[in-house]
C-alpha positions as CSV (number, residue, x, y, z in Angstrom):
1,X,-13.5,147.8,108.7
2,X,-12.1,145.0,109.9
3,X,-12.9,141.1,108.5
4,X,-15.0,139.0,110.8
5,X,-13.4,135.9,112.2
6,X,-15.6,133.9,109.3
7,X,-14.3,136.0,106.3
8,X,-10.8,135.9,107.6
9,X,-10.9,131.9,108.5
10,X,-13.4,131.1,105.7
11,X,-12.1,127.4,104.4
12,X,-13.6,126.7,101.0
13,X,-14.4,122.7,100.5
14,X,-13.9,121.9,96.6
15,X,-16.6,118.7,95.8
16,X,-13.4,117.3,93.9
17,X,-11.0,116.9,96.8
18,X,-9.9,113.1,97.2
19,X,-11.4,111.9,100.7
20,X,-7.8,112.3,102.5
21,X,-7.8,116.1,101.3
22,X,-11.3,116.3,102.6
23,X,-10.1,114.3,106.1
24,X,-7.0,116.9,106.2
25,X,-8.8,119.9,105.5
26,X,-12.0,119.6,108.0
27,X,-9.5,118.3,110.7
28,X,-7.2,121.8,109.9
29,X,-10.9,123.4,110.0
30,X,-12.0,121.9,113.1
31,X,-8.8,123.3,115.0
32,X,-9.5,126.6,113.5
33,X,-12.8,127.0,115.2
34,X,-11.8,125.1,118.7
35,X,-9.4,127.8,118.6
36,X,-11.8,130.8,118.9
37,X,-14.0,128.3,121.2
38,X,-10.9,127.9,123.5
39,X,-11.5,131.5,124.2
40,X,-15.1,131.2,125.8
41,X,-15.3,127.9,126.4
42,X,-13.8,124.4,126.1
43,X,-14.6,121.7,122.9
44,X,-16.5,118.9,124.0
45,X,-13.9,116.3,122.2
46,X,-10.0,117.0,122.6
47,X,-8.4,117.7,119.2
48,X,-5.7,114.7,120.0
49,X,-8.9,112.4,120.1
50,X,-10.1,113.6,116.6
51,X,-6.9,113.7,115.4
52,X,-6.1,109.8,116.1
53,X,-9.6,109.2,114.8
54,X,-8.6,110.8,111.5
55,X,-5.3,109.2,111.2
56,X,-6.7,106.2,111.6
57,X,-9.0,106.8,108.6
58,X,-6.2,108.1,106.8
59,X,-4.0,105.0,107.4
60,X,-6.9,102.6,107.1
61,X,-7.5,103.7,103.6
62,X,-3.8,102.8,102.3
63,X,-4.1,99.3,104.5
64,X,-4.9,96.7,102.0
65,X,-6.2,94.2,105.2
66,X,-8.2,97.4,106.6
67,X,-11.7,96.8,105.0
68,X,-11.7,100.7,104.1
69,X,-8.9,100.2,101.9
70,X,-9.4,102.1,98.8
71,X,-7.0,101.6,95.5
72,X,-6.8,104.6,93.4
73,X,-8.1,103.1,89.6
74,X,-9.0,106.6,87.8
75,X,-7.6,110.1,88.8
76,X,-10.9,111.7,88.0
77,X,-12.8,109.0,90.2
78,X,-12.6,107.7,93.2
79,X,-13.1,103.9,93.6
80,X,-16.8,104.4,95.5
81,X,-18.1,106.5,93.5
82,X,-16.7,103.9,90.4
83,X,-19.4,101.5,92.7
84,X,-22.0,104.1,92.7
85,X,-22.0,104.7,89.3
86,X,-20.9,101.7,87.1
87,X,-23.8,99.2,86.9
88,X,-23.5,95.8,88.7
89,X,-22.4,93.9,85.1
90,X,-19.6,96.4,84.8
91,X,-18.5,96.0,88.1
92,X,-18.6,92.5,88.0
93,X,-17.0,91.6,85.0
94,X,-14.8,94.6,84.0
95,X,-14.1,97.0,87.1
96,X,-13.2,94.1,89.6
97,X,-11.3,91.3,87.3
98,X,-9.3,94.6,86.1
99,X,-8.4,95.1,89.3
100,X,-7.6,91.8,90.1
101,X,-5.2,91.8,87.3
102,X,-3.7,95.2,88.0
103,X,-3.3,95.0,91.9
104,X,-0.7,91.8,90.7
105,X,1.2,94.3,88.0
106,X,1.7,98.0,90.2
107,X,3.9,97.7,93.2
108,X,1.9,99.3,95.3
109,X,-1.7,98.3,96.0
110,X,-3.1,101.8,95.5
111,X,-1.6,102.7,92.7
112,X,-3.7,100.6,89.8
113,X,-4.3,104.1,89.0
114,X,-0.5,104.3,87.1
115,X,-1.3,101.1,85.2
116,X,-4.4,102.7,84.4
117,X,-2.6,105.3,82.8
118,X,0.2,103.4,81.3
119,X,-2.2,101.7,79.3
120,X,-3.6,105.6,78.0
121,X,-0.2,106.3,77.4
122,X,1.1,103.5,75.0
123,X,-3.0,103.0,73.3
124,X,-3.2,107.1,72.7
125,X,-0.3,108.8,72.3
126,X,2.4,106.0,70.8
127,X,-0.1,105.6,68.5
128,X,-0.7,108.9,67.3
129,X,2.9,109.8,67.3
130,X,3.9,106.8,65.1
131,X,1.0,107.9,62.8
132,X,2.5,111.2,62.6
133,X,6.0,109.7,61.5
134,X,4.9,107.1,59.4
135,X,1.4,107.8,58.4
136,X,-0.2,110.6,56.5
137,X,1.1,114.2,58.7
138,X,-2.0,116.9,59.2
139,X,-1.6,120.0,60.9
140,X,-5.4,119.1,62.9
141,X,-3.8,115.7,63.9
142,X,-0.7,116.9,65.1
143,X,-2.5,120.2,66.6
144,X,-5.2,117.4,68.2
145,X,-1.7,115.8,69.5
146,X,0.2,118.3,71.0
147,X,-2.6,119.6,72.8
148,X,-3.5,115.5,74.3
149,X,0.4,115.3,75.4
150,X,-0.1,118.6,77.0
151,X,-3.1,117.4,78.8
152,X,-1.0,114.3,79.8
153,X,2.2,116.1,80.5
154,X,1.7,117.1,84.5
155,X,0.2,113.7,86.1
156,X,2.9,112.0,83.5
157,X,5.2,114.1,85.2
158,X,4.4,113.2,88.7
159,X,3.6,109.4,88.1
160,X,7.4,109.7,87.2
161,X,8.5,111.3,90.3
162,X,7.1,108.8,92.0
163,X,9.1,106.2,89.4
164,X,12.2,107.8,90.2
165,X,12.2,108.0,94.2
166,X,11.0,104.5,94.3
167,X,13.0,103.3,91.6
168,X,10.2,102.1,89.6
169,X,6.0,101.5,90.1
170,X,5.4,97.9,88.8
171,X,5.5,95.1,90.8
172,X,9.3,93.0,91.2
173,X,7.3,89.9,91.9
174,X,4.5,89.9,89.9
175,X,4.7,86.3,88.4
176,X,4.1,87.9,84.9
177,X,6.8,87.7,82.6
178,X,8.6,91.3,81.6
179,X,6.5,93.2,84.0
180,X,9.8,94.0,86.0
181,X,11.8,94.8,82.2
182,X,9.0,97.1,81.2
183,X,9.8,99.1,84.1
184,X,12.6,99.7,83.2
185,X,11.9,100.0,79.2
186,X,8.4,102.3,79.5
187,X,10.4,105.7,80.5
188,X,12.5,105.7,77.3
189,X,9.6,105.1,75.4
190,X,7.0,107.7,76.9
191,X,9.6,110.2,78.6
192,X,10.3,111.8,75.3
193,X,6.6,112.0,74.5
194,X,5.7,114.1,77.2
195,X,9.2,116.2,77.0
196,X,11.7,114.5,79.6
197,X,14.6,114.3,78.0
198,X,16.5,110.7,79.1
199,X,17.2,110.1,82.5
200,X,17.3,113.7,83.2
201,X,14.4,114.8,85.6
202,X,16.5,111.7,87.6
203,X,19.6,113.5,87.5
204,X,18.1,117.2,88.5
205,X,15.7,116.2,90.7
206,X,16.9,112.8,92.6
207,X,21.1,113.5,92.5
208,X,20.9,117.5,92.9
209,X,17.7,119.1,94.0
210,X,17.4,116.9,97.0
211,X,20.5,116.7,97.9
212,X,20.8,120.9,97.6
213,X,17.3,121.0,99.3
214,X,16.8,125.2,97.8
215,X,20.4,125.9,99.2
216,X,22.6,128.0,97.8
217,X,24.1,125.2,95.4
218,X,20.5,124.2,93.9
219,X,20.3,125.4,90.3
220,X,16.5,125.7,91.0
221,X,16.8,127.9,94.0
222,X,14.4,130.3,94.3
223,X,16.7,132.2,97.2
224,X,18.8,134.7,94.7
225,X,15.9,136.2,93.5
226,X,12.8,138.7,94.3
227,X,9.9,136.1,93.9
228,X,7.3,138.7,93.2
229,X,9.5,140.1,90.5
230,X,8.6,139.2,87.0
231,X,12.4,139.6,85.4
232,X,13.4,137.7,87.8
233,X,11.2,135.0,87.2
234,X,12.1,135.0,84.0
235,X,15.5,135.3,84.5
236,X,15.1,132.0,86.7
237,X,13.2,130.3,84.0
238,X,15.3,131.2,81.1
239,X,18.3,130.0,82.2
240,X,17.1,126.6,83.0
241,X,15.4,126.3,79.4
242,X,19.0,127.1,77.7
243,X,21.4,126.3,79.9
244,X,20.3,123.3,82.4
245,X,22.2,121.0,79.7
246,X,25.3,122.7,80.7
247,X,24.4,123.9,84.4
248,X,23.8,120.3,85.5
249,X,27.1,118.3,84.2
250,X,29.1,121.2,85.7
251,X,27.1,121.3,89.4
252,X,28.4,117.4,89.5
253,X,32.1,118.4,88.6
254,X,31.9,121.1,91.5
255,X,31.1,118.6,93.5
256,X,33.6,115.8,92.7
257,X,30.7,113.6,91.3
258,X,32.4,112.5,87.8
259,X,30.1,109.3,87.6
260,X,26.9,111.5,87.4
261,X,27.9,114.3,85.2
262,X,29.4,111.8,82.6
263,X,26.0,109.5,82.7
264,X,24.1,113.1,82.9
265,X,26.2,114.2,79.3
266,X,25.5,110.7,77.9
267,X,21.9,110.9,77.7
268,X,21.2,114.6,77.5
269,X,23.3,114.1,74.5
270,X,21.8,111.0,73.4
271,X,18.7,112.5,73.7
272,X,19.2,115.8,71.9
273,X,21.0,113.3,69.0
274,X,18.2,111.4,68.2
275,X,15.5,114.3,68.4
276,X,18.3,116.0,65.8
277,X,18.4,112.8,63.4
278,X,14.3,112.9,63.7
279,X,14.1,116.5,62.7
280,X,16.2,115.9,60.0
281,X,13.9,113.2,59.0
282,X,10.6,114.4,59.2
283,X,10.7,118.2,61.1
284,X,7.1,118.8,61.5
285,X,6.5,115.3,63.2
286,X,9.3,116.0,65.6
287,X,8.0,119.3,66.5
288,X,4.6,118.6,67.4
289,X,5.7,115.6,69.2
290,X,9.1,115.7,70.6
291,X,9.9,119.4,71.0
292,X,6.7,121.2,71.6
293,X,6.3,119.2,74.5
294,X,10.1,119.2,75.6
295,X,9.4,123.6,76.0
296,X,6.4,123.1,77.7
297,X,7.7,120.7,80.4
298,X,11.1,122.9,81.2
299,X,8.9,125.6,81.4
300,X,5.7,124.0,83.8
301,X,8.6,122.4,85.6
302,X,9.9,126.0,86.6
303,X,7.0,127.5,87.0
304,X,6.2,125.1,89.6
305,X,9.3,124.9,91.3
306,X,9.3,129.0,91.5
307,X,5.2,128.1,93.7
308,X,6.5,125.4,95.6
309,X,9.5,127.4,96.9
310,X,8.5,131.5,96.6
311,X,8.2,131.3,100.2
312,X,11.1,131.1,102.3
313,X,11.5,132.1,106.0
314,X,14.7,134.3,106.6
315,X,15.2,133.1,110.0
316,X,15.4,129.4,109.3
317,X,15.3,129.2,105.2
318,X,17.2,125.7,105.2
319,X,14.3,124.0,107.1
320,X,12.1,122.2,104.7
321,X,8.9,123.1,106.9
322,X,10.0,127.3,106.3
323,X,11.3,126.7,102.3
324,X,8.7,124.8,101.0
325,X,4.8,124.5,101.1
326,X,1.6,122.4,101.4
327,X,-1.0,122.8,99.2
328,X,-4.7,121.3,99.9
329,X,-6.2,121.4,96.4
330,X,-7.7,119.5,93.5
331,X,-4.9,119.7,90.5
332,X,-2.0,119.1,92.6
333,X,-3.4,116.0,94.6
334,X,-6.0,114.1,92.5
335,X,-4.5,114.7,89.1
336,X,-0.9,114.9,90.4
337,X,-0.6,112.2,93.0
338,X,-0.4,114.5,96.3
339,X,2.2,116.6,94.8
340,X,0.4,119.5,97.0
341,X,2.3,118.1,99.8
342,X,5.7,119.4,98.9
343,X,6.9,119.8,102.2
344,X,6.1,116.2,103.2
345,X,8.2,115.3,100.3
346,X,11.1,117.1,100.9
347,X,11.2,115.7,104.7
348,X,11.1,112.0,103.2
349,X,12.0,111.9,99.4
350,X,10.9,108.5,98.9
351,X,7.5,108.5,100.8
352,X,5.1,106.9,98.8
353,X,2.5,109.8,97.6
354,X,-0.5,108.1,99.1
355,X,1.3,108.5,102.9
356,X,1.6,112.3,102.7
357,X,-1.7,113.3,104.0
358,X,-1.1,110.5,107.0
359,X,1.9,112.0,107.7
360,X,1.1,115.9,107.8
361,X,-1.8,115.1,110.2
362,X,0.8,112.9,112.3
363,X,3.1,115.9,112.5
364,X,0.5,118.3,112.5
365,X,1.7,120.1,115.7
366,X,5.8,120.0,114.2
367,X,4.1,122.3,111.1
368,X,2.5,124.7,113.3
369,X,5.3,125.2,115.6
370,X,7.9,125.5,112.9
371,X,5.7,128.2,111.4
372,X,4.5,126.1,108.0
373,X,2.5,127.7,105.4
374,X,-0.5,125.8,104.1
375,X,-2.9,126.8,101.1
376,X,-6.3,125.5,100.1
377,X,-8.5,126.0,96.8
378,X,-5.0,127.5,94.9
379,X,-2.5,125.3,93.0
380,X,1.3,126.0,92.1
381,X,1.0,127.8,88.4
382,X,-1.2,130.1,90.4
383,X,0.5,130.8,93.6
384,X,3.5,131.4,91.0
385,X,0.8,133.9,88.8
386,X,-0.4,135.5,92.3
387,X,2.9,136.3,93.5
388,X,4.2,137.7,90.8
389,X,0.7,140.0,90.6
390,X,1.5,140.7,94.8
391,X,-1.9,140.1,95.2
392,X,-1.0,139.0,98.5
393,X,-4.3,139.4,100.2
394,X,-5.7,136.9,97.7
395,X,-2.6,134.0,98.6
396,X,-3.4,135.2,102.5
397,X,-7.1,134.1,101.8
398,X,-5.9,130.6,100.3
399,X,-3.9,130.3,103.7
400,X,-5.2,127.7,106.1
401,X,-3.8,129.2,108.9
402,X,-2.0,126.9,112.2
403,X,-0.8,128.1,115.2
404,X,-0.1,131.6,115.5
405,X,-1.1,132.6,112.1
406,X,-5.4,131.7,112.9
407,X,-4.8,135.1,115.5
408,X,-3.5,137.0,112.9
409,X,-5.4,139.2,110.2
410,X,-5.6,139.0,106.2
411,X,-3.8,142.1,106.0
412,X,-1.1,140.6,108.7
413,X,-0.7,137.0,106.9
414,X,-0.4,138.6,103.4
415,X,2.7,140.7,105.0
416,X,3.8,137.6,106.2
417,X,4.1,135.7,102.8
418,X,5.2,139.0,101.2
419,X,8.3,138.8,103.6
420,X,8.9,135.5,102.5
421,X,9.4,136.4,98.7
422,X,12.1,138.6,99.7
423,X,15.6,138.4,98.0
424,X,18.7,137.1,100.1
425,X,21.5,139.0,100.0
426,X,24.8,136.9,99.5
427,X,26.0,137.7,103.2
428,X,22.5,136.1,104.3
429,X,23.1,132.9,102.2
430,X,26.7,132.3,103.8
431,X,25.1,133.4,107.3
432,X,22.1,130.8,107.0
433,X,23.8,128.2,104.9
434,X,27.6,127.9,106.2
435,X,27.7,124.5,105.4
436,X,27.8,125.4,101.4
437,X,30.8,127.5,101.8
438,X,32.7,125.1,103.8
439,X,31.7,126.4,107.4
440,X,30.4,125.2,110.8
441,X,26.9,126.3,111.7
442,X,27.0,128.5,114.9
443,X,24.6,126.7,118.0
């Protein structure tokens, strides 16, 4: 029997969302049903009306003048709901003279909450790791430790990705002495605590996977493999755990960039040096707190990488709206500073993370028409887990279907995103992607 138009379209509203999630999502929900109203009848208010009406709440929240403005202070709370709960001599002499304070320190006025989390950072776990090294070492503390830095590791990770697009997230004019040097310091400090290595997720990320975009030339590309196959995950994974330190320095020779593959060597192998000289000193230290976390990153940063770009479209696979995703859920965007909206990121590297749900309602029509896929209520380790299970009818109910795809059945989107797990061949890859192999792309 076939779904109902309910079951198929049913969108499921997580009480965590952030409000913009919550504004995107409804707005993506309201078109769904004026869709099957079109059919009988037409909706009372045009969608372009409630679409500027959104937007505006979306752009009115990152507008420090606009008195909706919000800052983001904690991940797991939003600012109102600080109001609601916090009693009126907290707010008045703790929440609002902190941020007072911190709105002079970040760069951005919304983002108090990376100050916030600076401050975790260096009063938990530099602590904890210099206890380990030059205090009394138990297996509990260092088990309690691993497990904190592991907790840490993914909004660390994004709060940096933001650092390195924007080259840096405290303030340049802050008036307070070193703020602009700590900037600049913090990442050699903290990096190797939650497993970056130096400099590197710059060098991979900033200087090669946005500049190879998924192509052919990426080192992270999902396109030479089956994406629902699990040796090829693994494959994919374990040659970036052993062999990125090699992979990377030669990508830049290839491409004539000697300036970045000598800096890349230099702190790789700085890096790798010092966590040698700390092993040598004290090994169980260093591998509760330097190199457990160092295998967890590479791997989480794979893993994700393999959900944010399983599905590619083989008619236009170099388009960053048919090679990468959106995702509309609670890890990726509260906790992880809207890295759900991978899509918008790839279109503009160095938009600032609160902008991204402004900007996908802005372009909402560009995604539909260029065939974007959108998910709800499913993050990236589990689109990852899902496909490689093929349960594609479950990813086809995490769709939030646009355009053409709210006609279309489960059964008919889950063939759709099982197409675009498929393997390219390597005559496909010069075909779609002549400009890698030194070639004109036909008109």
């Amino acid at each position: 029997m076939a779904e109902s138009a309910r079951e198929k379209n049913k969108i499921v509203f997580d009480p965590e969302l952030t409000v913009p999630d919550l504004i995107v999502l409804r707005n993506l929900a309201d078109d769904i049903d004026r869709h099957k109203l079109s059919k009988s009848s037409s909706p009372s208010t045009s969608s372009s009306e409630r679409d500027e009406v959104d937007t505006h709440r979306l752009t009115s929240l990152n507008d420090p003048t606009s008195p909706d403005f919000d800052t983001t202070i904690l991940s797991t709370l939003d600012h109102h709901d600080l109001l609601r709960r916090l009693p009126p001599f907290a707010i008045k002499h703790l929440l609002n003279p902190y941020i007072s304070f911190a709105s002079r320190i970040v760069r951005h006025p919304t983002d108090i909450v990376m100050l916030t989390h600076l401050i975790l950072y260096f009063t938990t776990s530099l602590p904890s790791a210099l206890y380990l090294f030059l205090g009394n070492f138990t297996y509990p503390h260092a088990i309690l430790h691993m497990c904190l830095q592991f907790w840490y590791t993914g909004t660390y990770t994004l709060m940096m990705h933001q650092h390195i697009h924007q080259n840096g997230i405290l303030s340049r004019s802050s008036g307070i002495p070193f703020v602009r040097l700590f900037d600049k310091v913090f990442p050699y400090i903290t990096d190797p605590l939650m497993g970056h290595t130096w400099n590197s997720y710059y060098y991979h990320h900033v200087k090669h996977h946005h500049v190879e975009g998924n192509g052919p030339d990426d080192l992270s590309s999902t396109l030479r493999y089956q994406r629902d196959n699990i040796w090829h995950f693994l494959h994919y994974v374990g040659r970036f755990l052993f062999f990125v330190w090699l992979d990377l320095p030669l990508y830049f020779f290839r491409k004539g960039r000697k300036v970045a593959a000598t800096k890349q060597i230099f702190w790789e192998t700085s890096n790798f040096l010092a966590l040698f000289v700390l092993f040598r000193i004290n090994p169980k230290a260093t591998s509760f707190v330097f190199l457990a976390p160092l295998m967890l990153l590479r791997l989480g940063l794979m893993v994700g990488n393999w959900g944010q770009h399983c599905f590619v479209d083989a008619e236009e696979p170099d388009s960053d709206f048919r090679s990468s995703i959106t995702l509309i859920d609670v890890p990726s965007n509260r906790y992880c500073y809207n890295d759900g909206y991978h899509t918008s990121h790839h279109l503009n590297p160095r938009r600032h993370w609160r902008h991204h749900p402004v900007h996908f309602l802005q372009q909402k029509k560009t995604y539909a028409t260029e065939k974007a896929l959108v998910f709800h209520n499913i993050d990236y380790l589990m689109i990852t887990l899902k496909v490689l299970q093929k349960d594609y009818l479950h990813l086809a109910k995490c769709l939030v279907p646009m355009g053409e795809q709210i006609d279309m059945t489960l059964e008919e989107r889950a063939e759709l995103l099982r197409r675009c797990t498929r393997r390219f061949t390597e005559e496909e890859i010069r075909e779609k992607f002549p400009a890698s192999f030194g070639q004109k792309k036909p008109k």
